[in-house]
C-alpha positions in Angstrom: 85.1 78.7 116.0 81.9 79.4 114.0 81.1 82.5 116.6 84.4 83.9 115.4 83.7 83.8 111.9 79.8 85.3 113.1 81.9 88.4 114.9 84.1 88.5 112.0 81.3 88.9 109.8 79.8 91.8 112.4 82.5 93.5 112.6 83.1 94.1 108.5 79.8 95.0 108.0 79.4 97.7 111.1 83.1 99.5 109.7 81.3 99.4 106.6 78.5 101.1 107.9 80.6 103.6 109.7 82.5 104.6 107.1 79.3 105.1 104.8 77.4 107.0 107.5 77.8 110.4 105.8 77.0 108.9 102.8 74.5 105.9 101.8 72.4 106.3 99.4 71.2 102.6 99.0 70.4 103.1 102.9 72.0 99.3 103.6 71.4 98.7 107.1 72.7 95.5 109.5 69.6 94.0 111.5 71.0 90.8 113.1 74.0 88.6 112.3 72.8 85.7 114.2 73.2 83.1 111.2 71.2 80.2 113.3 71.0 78.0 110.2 72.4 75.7 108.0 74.6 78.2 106.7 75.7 81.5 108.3 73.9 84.9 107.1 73.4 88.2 108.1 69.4 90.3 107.7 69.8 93.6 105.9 67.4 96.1 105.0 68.0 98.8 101.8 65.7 101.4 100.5 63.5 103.9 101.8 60.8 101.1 102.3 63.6 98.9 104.3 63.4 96.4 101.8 64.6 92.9 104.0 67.1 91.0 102.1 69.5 88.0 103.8 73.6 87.3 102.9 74.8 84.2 103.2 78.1 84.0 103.4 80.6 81.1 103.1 81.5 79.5 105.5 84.6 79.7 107.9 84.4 83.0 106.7 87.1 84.9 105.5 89.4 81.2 105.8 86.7 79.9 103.6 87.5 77.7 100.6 87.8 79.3 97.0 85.3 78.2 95.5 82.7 79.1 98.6 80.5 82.7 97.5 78.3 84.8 98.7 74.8 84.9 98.1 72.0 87.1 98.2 68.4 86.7 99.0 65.0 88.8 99.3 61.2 88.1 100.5 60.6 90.9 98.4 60.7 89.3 95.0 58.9 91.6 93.0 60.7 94.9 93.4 64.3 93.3 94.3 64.8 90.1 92.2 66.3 91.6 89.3 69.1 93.5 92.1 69.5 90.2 93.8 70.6 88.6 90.3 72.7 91.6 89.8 74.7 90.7 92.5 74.3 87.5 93.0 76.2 87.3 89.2 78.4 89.8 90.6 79.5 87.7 93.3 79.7 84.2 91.5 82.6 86.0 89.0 84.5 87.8 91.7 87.0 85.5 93.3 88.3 86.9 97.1 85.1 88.7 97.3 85.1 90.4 100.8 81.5 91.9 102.8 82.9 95.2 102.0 82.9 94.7 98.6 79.8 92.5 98.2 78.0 95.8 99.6 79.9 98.1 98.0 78.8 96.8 94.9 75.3 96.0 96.2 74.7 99.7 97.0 75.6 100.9 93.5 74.1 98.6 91.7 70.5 99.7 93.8 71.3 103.2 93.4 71.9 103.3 89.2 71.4 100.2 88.1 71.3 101.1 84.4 74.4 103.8 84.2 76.8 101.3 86.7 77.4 98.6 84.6 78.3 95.4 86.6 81.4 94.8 84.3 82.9 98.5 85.8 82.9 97.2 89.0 86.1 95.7 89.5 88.3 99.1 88.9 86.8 101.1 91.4 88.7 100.6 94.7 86.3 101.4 98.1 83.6 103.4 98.8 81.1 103.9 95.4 79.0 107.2 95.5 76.2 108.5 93.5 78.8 111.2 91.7 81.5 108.1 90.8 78.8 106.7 88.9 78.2 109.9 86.6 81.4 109.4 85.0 80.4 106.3 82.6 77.2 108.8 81.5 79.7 111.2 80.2 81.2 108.7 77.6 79.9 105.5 75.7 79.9 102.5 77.4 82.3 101.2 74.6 84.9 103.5 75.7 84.6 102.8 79.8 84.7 99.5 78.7 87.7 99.7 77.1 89.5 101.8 80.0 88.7 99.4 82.2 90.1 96.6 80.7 93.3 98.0 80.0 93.4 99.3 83.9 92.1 96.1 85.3 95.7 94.0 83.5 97.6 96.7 84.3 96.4 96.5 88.0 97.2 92.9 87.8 100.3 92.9 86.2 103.7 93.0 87.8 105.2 96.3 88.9 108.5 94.9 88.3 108.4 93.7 84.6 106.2 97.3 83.9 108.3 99.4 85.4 105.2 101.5 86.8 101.8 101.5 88.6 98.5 102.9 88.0 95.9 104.4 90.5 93.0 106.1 89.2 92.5 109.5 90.6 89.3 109.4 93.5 87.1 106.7 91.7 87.1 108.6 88.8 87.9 106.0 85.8 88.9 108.7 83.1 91.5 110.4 85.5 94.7 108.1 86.0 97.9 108.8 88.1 101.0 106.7 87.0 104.1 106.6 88.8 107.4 105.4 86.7 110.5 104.2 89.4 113.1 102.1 88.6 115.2 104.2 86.7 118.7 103.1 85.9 121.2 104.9 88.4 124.0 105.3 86.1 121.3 107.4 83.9 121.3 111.3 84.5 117.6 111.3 84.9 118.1 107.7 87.5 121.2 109.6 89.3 119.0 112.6 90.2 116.3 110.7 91.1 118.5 109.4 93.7 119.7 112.8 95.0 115.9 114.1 94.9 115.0 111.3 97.2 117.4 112.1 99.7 116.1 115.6 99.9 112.2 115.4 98.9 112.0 111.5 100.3 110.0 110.4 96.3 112.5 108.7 93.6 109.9 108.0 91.0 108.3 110.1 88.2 104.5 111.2 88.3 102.4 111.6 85.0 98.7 112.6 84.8 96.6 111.0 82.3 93.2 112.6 81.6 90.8 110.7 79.0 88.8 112.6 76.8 84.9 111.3 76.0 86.0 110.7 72.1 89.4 108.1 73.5 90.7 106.7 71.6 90.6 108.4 68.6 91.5 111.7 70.3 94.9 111.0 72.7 94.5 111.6 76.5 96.3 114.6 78.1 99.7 113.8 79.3 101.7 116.2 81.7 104.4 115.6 84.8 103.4 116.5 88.0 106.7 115.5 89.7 109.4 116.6 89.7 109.9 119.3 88.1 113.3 119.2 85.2 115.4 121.1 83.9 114.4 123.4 81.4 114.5 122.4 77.6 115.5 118.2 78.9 113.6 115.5 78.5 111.3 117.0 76.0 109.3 118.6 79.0 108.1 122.0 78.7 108.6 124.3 81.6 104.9 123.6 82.3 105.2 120.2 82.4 103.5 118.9 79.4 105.3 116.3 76.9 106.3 117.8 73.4 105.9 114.4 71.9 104.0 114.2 68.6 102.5 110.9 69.9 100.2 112.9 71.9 99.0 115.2 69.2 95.6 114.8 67.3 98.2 114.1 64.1 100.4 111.5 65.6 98.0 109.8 67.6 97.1 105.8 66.9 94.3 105.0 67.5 95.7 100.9 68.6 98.2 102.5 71.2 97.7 100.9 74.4 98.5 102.9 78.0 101.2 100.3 78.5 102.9 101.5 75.5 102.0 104.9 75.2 103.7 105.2 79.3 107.1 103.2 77.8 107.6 105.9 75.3 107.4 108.7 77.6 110.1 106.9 79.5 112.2 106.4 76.6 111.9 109.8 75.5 112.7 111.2 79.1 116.1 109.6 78.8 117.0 109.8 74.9 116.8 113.4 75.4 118.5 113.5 78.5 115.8 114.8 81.4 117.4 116.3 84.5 115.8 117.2 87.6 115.7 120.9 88.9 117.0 119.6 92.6 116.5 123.1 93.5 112.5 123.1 92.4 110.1 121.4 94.9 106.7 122.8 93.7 104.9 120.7 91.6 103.8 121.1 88.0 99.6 122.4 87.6 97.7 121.4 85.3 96.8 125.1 84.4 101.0 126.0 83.5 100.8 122.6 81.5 97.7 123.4 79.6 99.2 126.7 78.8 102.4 124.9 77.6 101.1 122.3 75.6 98.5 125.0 73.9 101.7 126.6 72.6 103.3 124.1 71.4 100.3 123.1 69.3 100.1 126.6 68.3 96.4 127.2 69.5 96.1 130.6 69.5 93.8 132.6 66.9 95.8 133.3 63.6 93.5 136.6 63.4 95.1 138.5 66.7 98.2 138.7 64.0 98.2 141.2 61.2 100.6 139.4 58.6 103.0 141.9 56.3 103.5 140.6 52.5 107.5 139.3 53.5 107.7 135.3 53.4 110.6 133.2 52.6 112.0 129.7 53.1 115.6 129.6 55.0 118.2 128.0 56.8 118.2 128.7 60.2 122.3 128.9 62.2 123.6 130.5 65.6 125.7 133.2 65.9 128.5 130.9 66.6 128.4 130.4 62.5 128.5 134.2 62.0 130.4 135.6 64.7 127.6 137.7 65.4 127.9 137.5 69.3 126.4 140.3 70.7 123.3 138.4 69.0 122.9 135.6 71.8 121.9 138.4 74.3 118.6 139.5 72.4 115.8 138.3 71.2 116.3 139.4 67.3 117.1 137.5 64.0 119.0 138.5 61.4 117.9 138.0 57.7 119.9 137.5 54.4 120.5 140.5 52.2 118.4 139.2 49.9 115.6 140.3 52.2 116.6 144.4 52.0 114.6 144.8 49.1 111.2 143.1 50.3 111.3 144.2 54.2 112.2 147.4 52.8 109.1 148.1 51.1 106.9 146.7 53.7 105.1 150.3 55.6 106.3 148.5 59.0 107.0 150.4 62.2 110.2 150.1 64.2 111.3 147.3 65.1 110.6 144.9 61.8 108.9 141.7 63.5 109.4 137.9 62.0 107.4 134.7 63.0 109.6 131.8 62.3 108.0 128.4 61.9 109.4 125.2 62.1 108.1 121.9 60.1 106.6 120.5 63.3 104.3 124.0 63.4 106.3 125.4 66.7 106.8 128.9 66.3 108.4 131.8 67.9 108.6 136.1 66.8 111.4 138.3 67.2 112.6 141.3 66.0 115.2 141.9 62.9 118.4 143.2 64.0 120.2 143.6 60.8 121.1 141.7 57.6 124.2 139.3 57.2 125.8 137.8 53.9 124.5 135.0 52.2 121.5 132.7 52.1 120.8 131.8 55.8 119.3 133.9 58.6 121.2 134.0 62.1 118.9 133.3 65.3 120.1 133.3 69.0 121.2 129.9 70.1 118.5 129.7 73.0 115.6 131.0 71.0 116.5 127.8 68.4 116.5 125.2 71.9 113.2 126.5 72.6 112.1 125.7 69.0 113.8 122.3 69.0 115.8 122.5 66.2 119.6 122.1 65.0 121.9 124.4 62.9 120.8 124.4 58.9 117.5 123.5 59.8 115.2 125.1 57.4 112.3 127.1 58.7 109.5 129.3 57.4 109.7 133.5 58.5 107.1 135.9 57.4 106.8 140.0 58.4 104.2 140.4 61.0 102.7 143.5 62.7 102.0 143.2 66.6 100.4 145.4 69.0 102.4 147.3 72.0 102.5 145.2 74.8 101.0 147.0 77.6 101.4 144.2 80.6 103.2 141.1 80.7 103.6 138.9 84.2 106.6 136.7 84.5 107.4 133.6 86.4 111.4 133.5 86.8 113.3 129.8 87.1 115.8 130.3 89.6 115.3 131.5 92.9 118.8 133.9 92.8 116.6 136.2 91.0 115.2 137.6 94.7 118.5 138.8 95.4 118.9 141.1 92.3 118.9 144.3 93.1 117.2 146.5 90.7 114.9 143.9 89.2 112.7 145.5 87.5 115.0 147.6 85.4 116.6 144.4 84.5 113.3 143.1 83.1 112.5 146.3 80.8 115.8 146.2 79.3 115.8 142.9 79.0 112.1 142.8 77.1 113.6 146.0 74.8 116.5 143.9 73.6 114.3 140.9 73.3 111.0 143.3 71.2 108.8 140.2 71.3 107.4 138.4 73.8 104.6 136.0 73.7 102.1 134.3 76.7 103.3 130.7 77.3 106.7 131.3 76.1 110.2 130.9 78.3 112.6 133.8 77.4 115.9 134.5 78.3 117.0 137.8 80.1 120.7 138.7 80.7 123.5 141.7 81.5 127.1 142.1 81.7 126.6 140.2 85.3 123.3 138.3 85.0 121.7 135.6 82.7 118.4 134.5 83.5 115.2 132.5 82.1 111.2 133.4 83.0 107.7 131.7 82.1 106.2 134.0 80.2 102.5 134.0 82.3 100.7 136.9 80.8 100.5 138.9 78.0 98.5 142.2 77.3 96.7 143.4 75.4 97.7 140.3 72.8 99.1 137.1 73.7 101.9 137.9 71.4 102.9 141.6 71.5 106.3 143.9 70.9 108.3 145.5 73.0 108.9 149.6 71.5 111.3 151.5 73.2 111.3 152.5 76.4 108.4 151.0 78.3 107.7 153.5 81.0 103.8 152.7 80.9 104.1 148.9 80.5 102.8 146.9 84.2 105.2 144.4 84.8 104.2 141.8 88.0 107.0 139.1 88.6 105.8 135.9 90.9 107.7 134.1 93.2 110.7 131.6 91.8 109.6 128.0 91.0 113.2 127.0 92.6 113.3 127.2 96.1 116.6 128.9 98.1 119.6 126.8 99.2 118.2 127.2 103.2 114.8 126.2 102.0 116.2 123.1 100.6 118.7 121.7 103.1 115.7 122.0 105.1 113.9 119.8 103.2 116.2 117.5 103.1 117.0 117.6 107.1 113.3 116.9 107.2 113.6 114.0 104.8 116.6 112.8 106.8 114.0 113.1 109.8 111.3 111.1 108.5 113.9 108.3 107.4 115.5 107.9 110.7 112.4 107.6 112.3 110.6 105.3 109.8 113.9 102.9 110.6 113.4 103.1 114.6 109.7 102.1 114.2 110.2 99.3 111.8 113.3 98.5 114.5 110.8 98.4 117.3 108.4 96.5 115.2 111.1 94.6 114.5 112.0 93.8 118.1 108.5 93.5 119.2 107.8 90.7 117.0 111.0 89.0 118.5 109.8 89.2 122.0 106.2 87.9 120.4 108.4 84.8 119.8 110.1 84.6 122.8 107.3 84.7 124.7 105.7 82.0 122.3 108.9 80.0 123.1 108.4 80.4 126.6 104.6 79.2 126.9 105.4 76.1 124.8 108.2 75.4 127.5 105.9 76.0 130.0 103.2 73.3 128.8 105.6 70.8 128.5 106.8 71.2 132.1 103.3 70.9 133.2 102.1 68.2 130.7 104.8 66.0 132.1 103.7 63.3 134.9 104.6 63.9 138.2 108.3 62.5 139.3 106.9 61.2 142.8 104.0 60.8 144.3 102.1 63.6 146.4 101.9 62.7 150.1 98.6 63.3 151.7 98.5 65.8 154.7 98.3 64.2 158.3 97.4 65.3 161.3 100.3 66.8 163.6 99.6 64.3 166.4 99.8 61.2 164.3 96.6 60.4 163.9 94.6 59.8 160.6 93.5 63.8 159.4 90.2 64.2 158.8 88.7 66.1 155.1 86.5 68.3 156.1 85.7 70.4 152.8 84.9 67.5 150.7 84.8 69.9 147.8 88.0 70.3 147.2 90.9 67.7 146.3 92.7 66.4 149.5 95.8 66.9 147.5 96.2 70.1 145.5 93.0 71.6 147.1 91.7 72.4 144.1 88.2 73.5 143.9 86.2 70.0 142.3 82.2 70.3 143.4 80.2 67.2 142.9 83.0 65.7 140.2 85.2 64.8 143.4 86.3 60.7 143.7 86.0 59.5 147.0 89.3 56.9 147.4 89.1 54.2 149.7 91.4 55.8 152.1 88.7 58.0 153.0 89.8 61.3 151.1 88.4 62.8 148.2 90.7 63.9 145.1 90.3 65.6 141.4 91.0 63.8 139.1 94.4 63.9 138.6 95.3 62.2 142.4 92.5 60.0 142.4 94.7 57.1 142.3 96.5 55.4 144.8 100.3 56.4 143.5 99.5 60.0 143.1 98.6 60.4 146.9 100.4 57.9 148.4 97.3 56.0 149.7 96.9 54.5 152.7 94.5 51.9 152.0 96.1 48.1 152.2 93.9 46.3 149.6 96.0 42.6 150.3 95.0 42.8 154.2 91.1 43.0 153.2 89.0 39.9 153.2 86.7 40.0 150.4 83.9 37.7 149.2 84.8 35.3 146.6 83.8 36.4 143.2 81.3 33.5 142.4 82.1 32.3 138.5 78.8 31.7 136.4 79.0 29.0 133.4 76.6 28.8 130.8 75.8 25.4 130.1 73.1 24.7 127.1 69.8 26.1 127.7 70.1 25.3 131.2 70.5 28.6 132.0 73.4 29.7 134.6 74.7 27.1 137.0 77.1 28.2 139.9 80.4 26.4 139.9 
């Protein structure tokens, strides 16, 4: 038993050297695991020098009792004492501390002793290298501290009562991956779920958290990596990045924990109704949600737009509340009379451009189509969903002057666009109805026949620029669809189907394999008590065929079974020699009479006194 624990020993540590032959920078090295002591070890060198230093490990090792540990020793006490009480500490506070780990942690704590501290440890999940170990220089030890905590109970707690896990991203502490599942199927969002997993084989919902150095008074940066949703749902931007004022600099609190922070985003995913684009399978980037979430924070530079002197204060309604229909097709607004005066005056060329601004700073341009009666200005119903706001809503529009746009490239949503024939002249005429477009915006194209959204990608020479009349000179560059085509995606979901069927037959076969594990288990048991049981009747010893008394002539071997028996034979009295189990007299029906033997009387000795012993 103890040699098993000494292989078992061997054999972590020499996988753990394998797997760390490309890279060990502490140089840990396995010299002998012979552990002849009062307590099993194993010799190590580290360092350059091949410092010696000895583990001693628990024992019965890894069956060995809780509150067993590791520890470490070295010779070398001058240069490796204050490592040894590193880990030594390390491995008195870590309970089911394997010899992985133990060197895992010895190696980092060799390598940067001062920038790994021993309390960031636990987080990190395998291998440790020199680069994972950068990351707590970047920040304050105060705020890896605080990461780690709130990872470590996460980690711990139960996947059930949170709804999601968390996995950190490599090793890299300040990158986290969380997947939400667990939706509720009578839920849109839970409901497509359900039909993605059935074609893409994943029913949960990624997030990306990145942590900034300054966390937590600055918010990390939230986006969706999968799957993609439908446009203008959930509040997700087509990039992928939350429009929730939580994760702005101004909504941000400082006391929100992940745990909370990760239970609104799944509130807000289903109070404002997210749906999954079943017909998307690409993911979201980080780049397209940077782009998004930059726009909705209205980054760009205030001096790339030349202001006119027009600025007002009105309600905002869709052509629905006009009947101005043909006003749903464009991208124009139009403004009260009372404006006719003011725009009038303003030395603006054709067409007159707005910026309209909401109270949560999102904003948007168009061009002025006309004027309408009374005190409210008419905007297309789409260009309001992309602003997020309702009929009546006040906003704030201003005159602005743009420059021409010169080259715009656009990402459309749906994958029918391929098919159109004549593309490209749908696009221009498109962009001259709409006047404005701007970089990181979604706009909506359509004809008589057609009705279409793109990602605006790319803007030239401004990131917000007009469209002027017929753009003849203006490079337009479309990229492939984010959807995929109908074929494409039955077959991803015949390949889903596929991987299914086959996980089922191998967990089938696993299945029955483990049941003929048992059988066979059954079957040995059965087998040992047939042989464990004594013999029903005695086994007769062989005789010669003419009668006479056989004579044993490889005395070696039992007279009975002839099994092989050396110089542990027993001789009977018959004359034969036999193992052990048909050494006696009813197991090999022995000849021997013992009542027609005359023996010598067993003289009886009495002890009388001190007289010593007296025959009787």
């Amino acid at each position: 038993m103890e040699a098993e624990h000494k292989q078992t020993f061997a054999e972590e540590v020499r996988a753990w050297e394998a797997a760390h032959k490309a890279h060990n920078p502490a140089r840990i090295h396995l010299v002998d695991c012979s552990g002849d002591g009062a307590r099993p070890r194993g010799m190590f060198t580290i360092g350059v020098e091949s410092a010696p230093f000895t583990v001693h490990y628990p024992d019965n090792y890894p069956n060995h009792r809780p509150a067993a540990k590791f520890f470490v020793s070295s010779p070398a006490a001058e240069t490796l004492a204050v490592w040894t009480d590193s880990v030594n500490s390390f491995a008195d506070s870590t309970a089911g501390l394997t010899a992985a780990r133990l060197l895992d942690t010895a190696a980092a704590l060799f390598v940067k002793p001062s920038a790994y501290p021993l309390e960031y440890s636990d987080p990190l999940r395998q291998s440790l290298q020199i680069e994972d170990v950068k990351t707590f220089e970047e920040a304050s030890p105060d705020v890896s501290k605080k990461l780690f905590e709130q990872f470590k109970a996460l980690r711990k707690a139960d996947p059930d009562r949170l709804g999601f896990t968390v996995e950190l991203n490599g090793d890299n502490l300040y990158e986290w991956t969380v997947s939400m599942g667990d939706f509720d199927p009578k839920t849109p969002l839970g409901a497509d779920l359900d039909a993605y997993e059935d074609t893409y084989g994943s029913n949960r919902v990624e997030l990306s958290l990145r942590f900034p150095a300054e966390y937590p008074r600055v918010p990390p940066f939230v986006r969706v990596v999968r799957p993609r949703l439908q446009y203008l749902t959930g509040n997700v931007t087509f990039g992928g990045s939350l429009c929730l004022k939580l994760l702005t600099q101004e909504g941000w609190q400082q006391n929100t924990t992940i745990e909370g922070l990760v239970n609104q985003i799944r509130a807000t995913l289903l109070e404002h109704g997210a749906r999954v684009d079943l017909k998307a399978r690409k993911e979201y980037s980080e780049e397209e949600a940077r782009v998004a979430f930059a726009k909705l924070n209205r980054l760009r530079q205030s001096g790339q737009i030349e202001l006119g002197g027009y600025e007002q204060r009105l309600e905002c309604v869709p052509p629905a509340f006009t009947e101005q229909w043909a006003l749903e097709a464009s991208g124009s607004v139009m403004l009260p009379t009372s404006a006719v005066d003011e725009m009038g005056r303003l030395a603006q060329s054709n067409p007159l451009i707005v910026e309209v601004k909401t109270a949560k700073e999102q904003k948007v341009y168009a061009s002025v189509a006309g004027f309408i009666p009374g005190i409210s200005m008419c905007m297309p119903y789409w260009m309001m969903k992309n602003l997020g706001i309702v009929e009546s809503e006040p906003v704030r529009v201003r005159a602005v002057t743009l420059p021409t746009v010169t080259s715009i490239k656009l990402q459309p949503h749906a994958t029918e666009f391929s098919d159109l024939p004549e593309s490209a002249s749908f696009i221009k005429n498109g962009l001259v109805r709409l006047a404005v477009v701007a970089q990181g915006d979604t706009i909506f194209l359509s004809d008589e026949n057609h009705k279409f959204y793109f990602d605006v990608l790319e803007v030239k020479p401004q990131p917000v620029s007009a469209v002027v009349g017929d753009q003849h000179e203006m490079t337009l560059e479309v990229t492939p669809p984010v959807q995929i085509s109908e074929t494409e995606r039955a077959k991803a979901k015949q390949a889903t189907s596929e991987a299914k069927a086959l996980k089922r037959k191998e967990a089938a076969a696993a299945q029955e394999k483990e049941k003929e594990k048992e059988k066979e288990k059954e079957q040995e048991k059965e087998k040992e008590k047939v042989v464990s049981k004594p013999a029903a009747a005695p086994t007769a010893a062989p005789t010669a065929a003419s009668g006479e008394k056989a004579v044993q002539k490889e005395t070696n071997k039992c007279w009975i079974c002839a099994k092989r028996i050396g110089l542990l034979g027993i001789k009977c009295r018959c004359g034969y020699v036999f193992c052990s189990k048909h050494r006696y007299p009813d197991q090999h029906s022995c000849s021997f009479d013992y009542k027609d033997k005359n023996y010598r009387p067993i003289n009886l000795v009495k002890v009388v006194g001190n007289k010593g012993l007296q025959n009787r």
